[in-house]
C-alpha atoms as a printed R data frame, in Angstrom:
   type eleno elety resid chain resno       x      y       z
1  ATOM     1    CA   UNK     A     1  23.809  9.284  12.937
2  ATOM     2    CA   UNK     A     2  20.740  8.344  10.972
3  ATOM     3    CA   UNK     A     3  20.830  8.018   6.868
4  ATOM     4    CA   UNK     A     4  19.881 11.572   5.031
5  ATOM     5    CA   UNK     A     5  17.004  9.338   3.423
6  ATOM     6    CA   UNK     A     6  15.614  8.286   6.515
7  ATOM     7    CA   UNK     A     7  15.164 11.666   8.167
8  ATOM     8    CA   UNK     A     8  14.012 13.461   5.157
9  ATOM     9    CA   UNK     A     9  10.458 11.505   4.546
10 ATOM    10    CA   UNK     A    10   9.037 13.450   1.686
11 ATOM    11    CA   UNK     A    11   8.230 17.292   0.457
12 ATOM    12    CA   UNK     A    12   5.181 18.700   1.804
13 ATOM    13    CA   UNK     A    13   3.684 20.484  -1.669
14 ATOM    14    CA   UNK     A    14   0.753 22.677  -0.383
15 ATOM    15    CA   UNK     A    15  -0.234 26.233  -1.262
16 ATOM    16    CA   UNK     A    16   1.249 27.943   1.457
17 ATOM    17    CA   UNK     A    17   4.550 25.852   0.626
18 ATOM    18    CA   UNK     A    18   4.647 26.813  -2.518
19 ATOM    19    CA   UNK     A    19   4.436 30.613  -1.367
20 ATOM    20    CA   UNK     A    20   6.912 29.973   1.122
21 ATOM    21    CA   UNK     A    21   9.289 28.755  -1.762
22 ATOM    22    CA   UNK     A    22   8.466 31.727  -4.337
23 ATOM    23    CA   UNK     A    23   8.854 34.133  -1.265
24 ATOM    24    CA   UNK     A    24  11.480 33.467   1.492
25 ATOM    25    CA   UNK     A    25  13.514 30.249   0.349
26 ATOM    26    CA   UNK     A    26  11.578 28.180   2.755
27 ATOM    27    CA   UNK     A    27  11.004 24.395   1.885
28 ATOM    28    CA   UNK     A    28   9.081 21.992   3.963
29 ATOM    29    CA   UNK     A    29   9.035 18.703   4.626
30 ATOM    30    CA   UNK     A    30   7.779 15.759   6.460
31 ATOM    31    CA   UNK     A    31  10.460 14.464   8.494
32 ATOM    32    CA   UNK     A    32  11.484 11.806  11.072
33 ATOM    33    CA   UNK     A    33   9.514 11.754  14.217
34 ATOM    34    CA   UNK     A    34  13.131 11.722  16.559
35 ATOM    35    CA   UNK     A    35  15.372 13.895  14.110
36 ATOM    36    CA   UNK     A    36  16.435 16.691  15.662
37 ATOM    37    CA   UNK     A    37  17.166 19.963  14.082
38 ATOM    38    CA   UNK     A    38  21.059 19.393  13.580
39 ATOM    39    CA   UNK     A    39  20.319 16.047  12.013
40 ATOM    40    CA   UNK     A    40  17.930 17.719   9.736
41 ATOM    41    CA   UNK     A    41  20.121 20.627   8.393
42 ATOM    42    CA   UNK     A    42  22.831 17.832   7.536
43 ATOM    43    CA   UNK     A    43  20.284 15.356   5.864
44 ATOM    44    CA   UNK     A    44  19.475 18.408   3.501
45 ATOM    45    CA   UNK     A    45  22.626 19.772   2.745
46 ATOM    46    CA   UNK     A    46  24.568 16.339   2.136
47 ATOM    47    CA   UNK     A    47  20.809 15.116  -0.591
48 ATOM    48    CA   UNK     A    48  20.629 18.536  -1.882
49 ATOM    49    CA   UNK     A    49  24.455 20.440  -1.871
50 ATOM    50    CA   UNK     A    50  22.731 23.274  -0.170
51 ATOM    51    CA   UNK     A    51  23.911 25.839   2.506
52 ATOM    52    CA   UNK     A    52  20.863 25.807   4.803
53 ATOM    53    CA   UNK     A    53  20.682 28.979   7.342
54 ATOM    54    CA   UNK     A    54  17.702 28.327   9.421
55 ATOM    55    CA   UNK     A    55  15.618 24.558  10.690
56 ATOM    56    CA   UNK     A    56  11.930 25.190  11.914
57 ATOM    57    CA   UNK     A    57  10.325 22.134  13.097
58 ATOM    58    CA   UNK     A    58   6.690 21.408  14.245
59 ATOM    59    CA   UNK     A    59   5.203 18.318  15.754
60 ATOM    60    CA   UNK     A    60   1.406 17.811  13.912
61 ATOM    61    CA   UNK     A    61  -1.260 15.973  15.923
62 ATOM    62    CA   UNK     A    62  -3.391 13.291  13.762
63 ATOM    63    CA   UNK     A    63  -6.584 13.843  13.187
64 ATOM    64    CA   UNK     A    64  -9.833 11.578  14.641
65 ATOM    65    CA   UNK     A    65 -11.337 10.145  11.879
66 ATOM    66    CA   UNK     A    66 -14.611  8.527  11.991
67 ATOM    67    CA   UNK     A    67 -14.624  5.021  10.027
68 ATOM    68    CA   UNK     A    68 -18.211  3.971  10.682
69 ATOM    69    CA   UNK     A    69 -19.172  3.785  13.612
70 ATOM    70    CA   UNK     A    70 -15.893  3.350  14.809
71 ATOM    71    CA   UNK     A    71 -13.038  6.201  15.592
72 ATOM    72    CA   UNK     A    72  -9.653  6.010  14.108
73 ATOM    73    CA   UNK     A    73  -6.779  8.136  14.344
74 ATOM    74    CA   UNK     A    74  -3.984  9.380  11.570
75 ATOM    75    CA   UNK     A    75  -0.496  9.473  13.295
76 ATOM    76    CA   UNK     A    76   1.663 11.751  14.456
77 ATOM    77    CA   UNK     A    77   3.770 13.386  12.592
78 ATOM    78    CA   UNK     A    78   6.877 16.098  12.461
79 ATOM    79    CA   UNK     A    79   7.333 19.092   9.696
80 ATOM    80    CA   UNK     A    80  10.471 21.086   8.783
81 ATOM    81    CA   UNK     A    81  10.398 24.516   7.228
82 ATOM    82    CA   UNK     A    82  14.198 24.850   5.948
83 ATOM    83    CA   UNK     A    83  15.587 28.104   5.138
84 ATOM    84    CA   UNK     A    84  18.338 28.332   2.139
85 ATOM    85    CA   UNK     A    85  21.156 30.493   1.430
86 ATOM    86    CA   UNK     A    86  20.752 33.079  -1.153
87 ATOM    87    CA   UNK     A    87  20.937 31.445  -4.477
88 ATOM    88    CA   UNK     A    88  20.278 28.400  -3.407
89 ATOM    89    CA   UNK     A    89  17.479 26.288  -4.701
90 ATOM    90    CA   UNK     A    90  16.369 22.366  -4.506
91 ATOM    91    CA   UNK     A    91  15.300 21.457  -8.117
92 ATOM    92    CA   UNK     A    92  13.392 18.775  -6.832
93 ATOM    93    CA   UNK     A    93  10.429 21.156  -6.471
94 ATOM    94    CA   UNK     A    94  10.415 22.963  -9.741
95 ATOM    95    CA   UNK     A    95   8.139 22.152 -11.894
96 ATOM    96    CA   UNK     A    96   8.217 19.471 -14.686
């Protein structure tokens, strides 16, 4: 099994995130290309001491980017929309 750090990348903090989190308990994050969905439910509950009821993941395409005359590309990446039990909440997103 993979280290909880190494799975769990960073918190995506975007508008519709932040709805998500006000609304329906949903956090998101950027994750590990290979994790699956079991590895990511255990990499949140053993950093954050959360009960975590649902995993959505996504794969996101990079984008072309132009540098010059040249095209690049931004990598791939995976997001995870985690659902939390009731009550439960990862401090790590409220505010300062």
């Amino acid at each position: 099994m993979k280290e909880a750090q190494k799975i769990i990348q960073r918190p995506l903090i975007t508008e519709k995130s932040t709805r998500q989190k006000e609304e329906g308990r949903q956090y998101v994050f950027e994750v590990h290309r290979d994790a699956n969905k079991i590895e990511i439910q255990q990499a949140v509950e053993r950093l954050f001491k959360v009960k975590v009821l649902q995993v959505r993941t996504s794969n996101v395409l990079g984008k072309m980017k132009r540098l010059g005359r040249r095209y690049g590309k931004r990598p791939d990446w995976k997001k995870a929309i985690i659902t939390l039990k009731e009550g439960d909440r990862i401090d790590f997103f409220e505010g300062a």
